[in-house]
C-alpha positions in Angstrom: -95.3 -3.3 -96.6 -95.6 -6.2 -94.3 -96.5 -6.8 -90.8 -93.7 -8.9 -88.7 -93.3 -9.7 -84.6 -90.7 -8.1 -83.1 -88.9 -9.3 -80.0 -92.2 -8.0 -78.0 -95.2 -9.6 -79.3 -97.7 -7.6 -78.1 -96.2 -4.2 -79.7 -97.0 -4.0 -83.8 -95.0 -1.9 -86.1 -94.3 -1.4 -89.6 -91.6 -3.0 -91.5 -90.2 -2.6 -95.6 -91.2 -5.6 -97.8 -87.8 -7.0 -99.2 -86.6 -5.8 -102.4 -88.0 -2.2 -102.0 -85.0 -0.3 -101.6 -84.0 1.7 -104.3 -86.9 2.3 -106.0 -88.3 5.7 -106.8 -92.1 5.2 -106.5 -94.1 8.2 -105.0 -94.4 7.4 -101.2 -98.5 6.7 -100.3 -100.4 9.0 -98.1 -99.8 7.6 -94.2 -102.9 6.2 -92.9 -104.6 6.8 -89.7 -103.1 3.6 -87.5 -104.8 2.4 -85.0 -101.6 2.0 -82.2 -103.3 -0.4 -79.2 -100.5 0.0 -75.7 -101.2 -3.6 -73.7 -100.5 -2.9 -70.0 -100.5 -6.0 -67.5 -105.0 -6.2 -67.3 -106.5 -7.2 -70.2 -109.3 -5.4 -69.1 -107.3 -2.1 -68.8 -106.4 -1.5 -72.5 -107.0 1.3 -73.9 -106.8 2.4 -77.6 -106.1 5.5 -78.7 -105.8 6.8 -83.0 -102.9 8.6 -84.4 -102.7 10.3 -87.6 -100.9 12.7 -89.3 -104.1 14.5 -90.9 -104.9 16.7 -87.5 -101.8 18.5 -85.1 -102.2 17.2 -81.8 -102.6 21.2 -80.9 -105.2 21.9 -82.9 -109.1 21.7 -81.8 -111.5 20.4 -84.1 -115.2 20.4 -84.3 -117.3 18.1 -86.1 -121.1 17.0 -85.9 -121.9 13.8 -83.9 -125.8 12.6 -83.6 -126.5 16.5 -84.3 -124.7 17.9 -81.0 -121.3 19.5 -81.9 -117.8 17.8 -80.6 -115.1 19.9 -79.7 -111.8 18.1 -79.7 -108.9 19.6 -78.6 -105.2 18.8 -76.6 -105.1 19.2 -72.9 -102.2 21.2 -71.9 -101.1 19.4 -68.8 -102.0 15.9 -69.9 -100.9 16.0 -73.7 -104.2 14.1 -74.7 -106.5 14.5 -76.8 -110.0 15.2 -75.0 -113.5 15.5 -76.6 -116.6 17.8 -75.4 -120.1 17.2 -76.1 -121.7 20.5 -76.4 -125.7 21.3 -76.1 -125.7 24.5 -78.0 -128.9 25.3 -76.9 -128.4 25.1 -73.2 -124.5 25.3 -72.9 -122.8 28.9 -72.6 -119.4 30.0 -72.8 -119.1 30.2 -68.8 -119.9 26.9 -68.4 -117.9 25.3 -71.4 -114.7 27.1 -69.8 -115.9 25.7 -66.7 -115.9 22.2 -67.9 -112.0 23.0 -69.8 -110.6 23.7 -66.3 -112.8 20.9 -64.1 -110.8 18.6 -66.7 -107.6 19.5 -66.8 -106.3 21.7 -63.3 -103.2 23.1 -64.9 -105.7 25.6 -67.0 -105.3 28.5 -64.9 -107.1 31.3 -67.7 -109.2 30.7 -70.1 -111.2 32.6 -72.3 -112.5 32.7 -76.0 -112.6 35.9 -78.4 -114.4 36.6 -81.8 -111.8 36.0 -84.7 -111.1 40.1 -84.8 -110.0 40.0 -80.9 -113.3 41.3 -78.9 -113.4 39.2 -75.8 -117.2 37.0 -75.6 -119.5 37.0 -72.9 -119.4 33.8 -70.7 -123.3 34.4 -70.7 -123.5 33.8 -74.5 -124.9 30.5 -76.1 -122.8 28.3 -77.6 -124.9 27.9 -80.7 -124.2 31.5 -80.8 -120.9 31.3 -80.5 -120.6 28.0 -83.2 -122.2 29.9 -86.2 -118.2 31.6 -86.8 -115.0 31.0 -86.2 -113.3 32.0 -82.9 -110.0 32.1 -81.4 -109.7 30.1 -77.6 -106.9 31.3 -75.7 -105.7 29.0 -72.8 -103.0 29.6 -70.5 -102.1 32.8 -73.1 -101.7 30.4 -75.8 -104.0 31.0 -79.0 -106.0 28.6 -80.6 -107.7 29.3 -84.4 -110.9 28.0 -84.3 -112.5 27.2 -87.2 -116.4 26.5 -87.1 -117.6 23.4 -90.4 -120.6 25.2 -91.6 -123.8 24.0 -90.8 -126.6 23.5 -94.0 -129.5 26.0 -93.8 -132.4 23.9 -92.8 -135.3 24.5 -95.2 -138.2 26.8 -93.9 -140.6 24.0 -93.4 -137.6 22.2 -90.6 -137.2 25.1 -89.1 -141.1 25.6 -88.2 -140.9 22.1 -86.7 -137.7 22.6 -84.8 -139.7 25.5 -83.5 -142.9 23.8 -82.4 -140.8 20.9 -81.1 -139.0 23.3 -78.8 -142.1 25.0 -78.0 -144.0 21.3 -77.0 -140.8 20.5 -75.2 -140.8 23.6 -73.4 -144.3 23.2 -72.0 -144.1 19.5 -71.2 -141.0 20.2 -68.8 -143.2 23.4 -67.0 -145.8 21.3 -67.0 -144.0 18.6 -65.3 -141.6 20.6 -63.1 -143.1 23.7 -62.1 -145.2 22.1 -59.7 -142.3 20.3 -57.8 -140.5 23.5 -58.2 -143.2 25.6 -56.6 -143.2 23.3 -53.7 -139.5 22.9 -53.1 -139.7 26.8 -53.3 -142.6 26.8 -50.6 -140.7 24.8 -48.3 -137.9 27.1 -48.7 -139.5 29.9 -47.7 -141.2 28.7 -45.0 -138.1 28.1 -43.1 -136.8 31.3 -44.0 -139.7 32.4 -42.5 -139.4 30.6 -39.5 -135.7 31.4 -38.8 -136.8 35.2 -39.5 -139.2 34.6 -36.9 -136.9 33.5 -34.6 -134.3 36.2 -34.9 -137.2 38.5 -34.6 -138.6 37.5 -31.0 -136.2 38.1 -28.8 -136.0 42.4 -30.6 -140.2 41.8 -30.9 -140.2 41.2 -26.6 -137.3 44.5 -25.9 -139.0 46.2 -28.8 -142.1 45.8 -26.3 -140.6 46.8 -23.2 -139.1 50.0 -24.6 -142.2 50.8 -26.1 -144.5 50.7 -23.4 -141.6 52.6 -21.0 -141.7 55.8 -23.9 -145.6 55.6 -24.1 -145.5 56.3 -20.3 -142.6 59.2 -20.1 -144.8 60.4 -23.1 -148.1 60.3 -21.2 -146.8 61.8 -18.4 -145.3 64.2 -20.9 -148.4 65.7 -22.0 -150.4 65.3 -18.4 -147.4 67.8 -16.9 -148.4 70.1 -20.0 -152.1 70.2 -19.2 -150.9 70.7 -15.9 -149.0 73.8 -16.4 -151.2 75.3 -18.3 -153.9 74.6 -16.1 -151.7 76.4 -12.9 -150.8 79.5 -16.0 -154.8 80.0 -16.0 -155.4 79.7 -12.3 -152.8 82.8 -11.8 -153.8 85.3 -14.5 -157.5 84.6 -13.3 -156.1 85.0 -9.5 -154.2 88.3 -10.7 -156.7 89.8 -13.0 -159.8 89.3 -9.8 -157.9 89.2 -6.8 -155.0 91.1 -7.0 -155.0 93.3 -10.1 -157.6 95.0 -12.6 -158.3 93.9 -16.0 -156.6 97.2 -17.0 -153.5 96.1 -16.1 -153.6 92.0 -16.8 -154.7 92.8 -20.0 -151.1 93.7 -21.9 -150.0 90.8 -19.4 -152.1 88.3 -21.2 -151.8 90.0 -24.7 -147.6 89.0 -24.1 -148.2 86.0 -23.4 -150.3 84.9 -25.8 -147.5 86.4 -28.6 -144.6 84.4 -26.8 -146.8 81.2 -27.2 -147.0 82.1 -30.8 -143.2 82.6 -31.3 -143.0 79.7 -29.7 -145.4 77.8 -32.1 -143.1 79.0 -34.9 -139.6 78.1 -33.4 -141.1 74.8 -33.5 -142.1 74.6 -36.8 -138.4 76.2 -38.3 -136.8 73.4 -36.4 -138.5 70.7 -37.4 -140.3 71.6 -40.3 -143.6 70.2 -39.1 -147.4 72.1 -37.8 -147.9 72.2 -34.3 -150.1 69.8 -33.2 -150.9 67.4 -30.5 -150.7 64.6 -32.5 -147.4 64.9 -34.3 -145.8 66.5 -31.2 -146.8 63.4 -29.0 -145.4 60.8 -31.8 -142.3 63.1 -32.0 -141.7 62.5 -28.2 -142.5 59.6 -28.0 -139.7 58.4 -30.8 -137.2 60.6 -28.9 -138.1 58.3 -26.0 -137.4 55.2 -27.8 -134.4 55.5 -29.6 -133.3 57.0 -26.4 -133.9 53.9 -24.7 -132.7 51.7 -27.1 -129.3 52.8 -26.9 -129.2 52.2 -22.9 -131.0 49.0 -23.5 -128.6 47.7 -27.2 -131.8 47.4 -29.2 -130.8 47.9 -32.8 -133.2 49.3 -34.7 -131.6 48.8 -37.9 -131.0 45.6 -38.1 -134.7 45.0 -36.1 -136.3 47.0 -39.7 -133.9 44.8 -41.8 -135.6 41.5 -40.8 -139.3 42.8 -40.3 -138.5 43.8 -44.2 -137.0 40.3 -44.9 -140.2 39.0 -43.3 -142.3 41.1 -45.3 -140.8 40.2 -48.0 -141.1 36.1 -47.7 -144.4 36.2 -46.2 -145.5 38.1 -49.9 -143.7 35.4 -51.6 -144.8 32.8 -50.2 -148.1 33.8 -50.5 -147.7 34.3 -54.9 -146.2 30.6 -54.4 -149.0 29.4 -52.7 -151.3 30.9 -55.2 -149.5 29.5 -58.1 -150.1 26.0 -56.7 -153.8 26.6 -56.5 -153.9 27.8 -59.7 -151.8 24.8 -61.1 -154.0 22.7 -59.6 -157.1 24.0 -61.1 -155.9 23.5 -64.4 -154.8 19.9 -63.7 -158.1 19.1 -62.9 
């Protein structure tokens, strides 16, 4: 074999050494060529290999500075792509993710165990690379075969471990703090906004308040009142106009229709008389009765005061979590 110019210098190819023809010799394996495509810029060349030892369909994965490299072709594009994978912190979500940020014409894509149960985008990819798996894109199948990894000896594995475990309390250590204080910020203007949707309902709230406590008030002063006048005229009856004799049965009715009436109150709403619990009952008939005439939503005026609740509680664990941290710094 020899390597001659053609008409275009810049493109390379393969010729036949003279005298070759004819001869029977077993044909050698084709090596992996690398094919360089010059385009105007100098700058702008790119190279890309070509062999015949992988399909340009089928994806690969092999071991580069420890982190697995998934090769495989895009489907819109025809080329070949690579993916660095973090095992440890990349899922299946979010390597699908990156497949169609890449390429656009991947409308589904999804990855199954090799006996067809569909995987959980939540699962790790170092999970997921321990045995083969099929990837289906755009309902085309892909065979997935996982190189297996050599068992690390006991004594590796314990320092992988405490490795993870120092690496793991540097990046708290380092992070939590900014976190906790990006956090604070955050809720102290969810607080204020809260606050603000809340003053305008917190100043009606007020108003129809203080209206119901009065209709209430004057509620109970019109009860003393009646039964002030209803002891006024049995005592004007029973020494003025009638005996005892006869106001007596009077009185004995009327104390038993005030008891019936006692316990009509109690089957309808399942609650003892008393003074207390009939003036707060009142007194919320009064408001929500007000509310409606006034458009005071009381729903959505118990949704923020519980949103509020809520942040102000947070923000108060935050808070104390930064005192804390800073204890132990110094």
């Amino acid at each position: 074999m020899m390597l001659r110019r053609g008409p275009w210098p810049w493109r390379a190819r393969l010729l036949q050494t003279p005298g070759t023809h004819g001869r029977t010799h077993p044909r050698p394996p084709m090596p992996q060529v690398l094919c360089v495509k010059l385009c105007r810029n100098l700058k702008l060349y790119q190279s890309n290999l070509y062999g015949t030892v992988v399909p340009s369909d089928e994806i690969t994965i092999n071991y580069k500075h420890g982190l697995p490299l998934i090769t495989l072709t895009l489907p819109s594009r025809k080329e070949r792509c690579q993916f660095v994978v973090k095992p440890m912190l990349s899922t299946v979500g979010s390597f699908l993710q990156d497949l169609q940020n890449e390429d656009k014409g991947i409308k589904t894509a999804a990855i199954f165990t090799a006996d067809g149960s569909e995987i959980a985008a939540s699962t790790l990819m170092e999970i997921l690379l321990m045995n083969d798996f099929r990837l289906v894109i755009n309902k085309i199948t892909y065979d997935v075969q996982c190189p297996k990894k050599e068992k690390l000896s006991s004594e590796h594995t314990t320092e992988m471990e405490n490795m993870k475990s120092l690496v793991h309390r540097l990046f708290t250590a380092l992070h939590l703090e900014e976190f906790q204080k990006k956090r604070e910020h955050h809720l102290l203007e969810k607080i204020d906004h809260l606050k603000g949707q809340l003053q305008p309902l917190e100043q009606m709230k007020a108003r129809i308040e203080a209206h119901s406590e009065v209709k209430t008030n004057g509620l109970l002063w019109a009860g003393l009142a009646l039964l002030s006048i209803q002891g006024g005229a049995m005592a004007w009856l029973t020494w003025w106009v009638y005996s005892w004799d006869i106001m007596e049965p009077v009185t004995y009715f009327i104390t038993f229709s005030n008891s019936m009436v006692f316990f009509a109150y109690f089957l309808v709403t399942r609650q003892d008389y008393t003074y207390s619990a009939v003036k707060s009952r009142q007194f919320l008939h009064f408001f929500h009765k007000k509310s409606k005439q006034q458009h005071f939503d009381v729903v959505q005026y118990n949704k923020l005061k519980e949103d509020l609740a809520k942040a102000t509680e947070a923000l108060r664990q935050v808070r104390h979590s930064i005192c804390d941290a800073s204890r132990g710094i110094r």
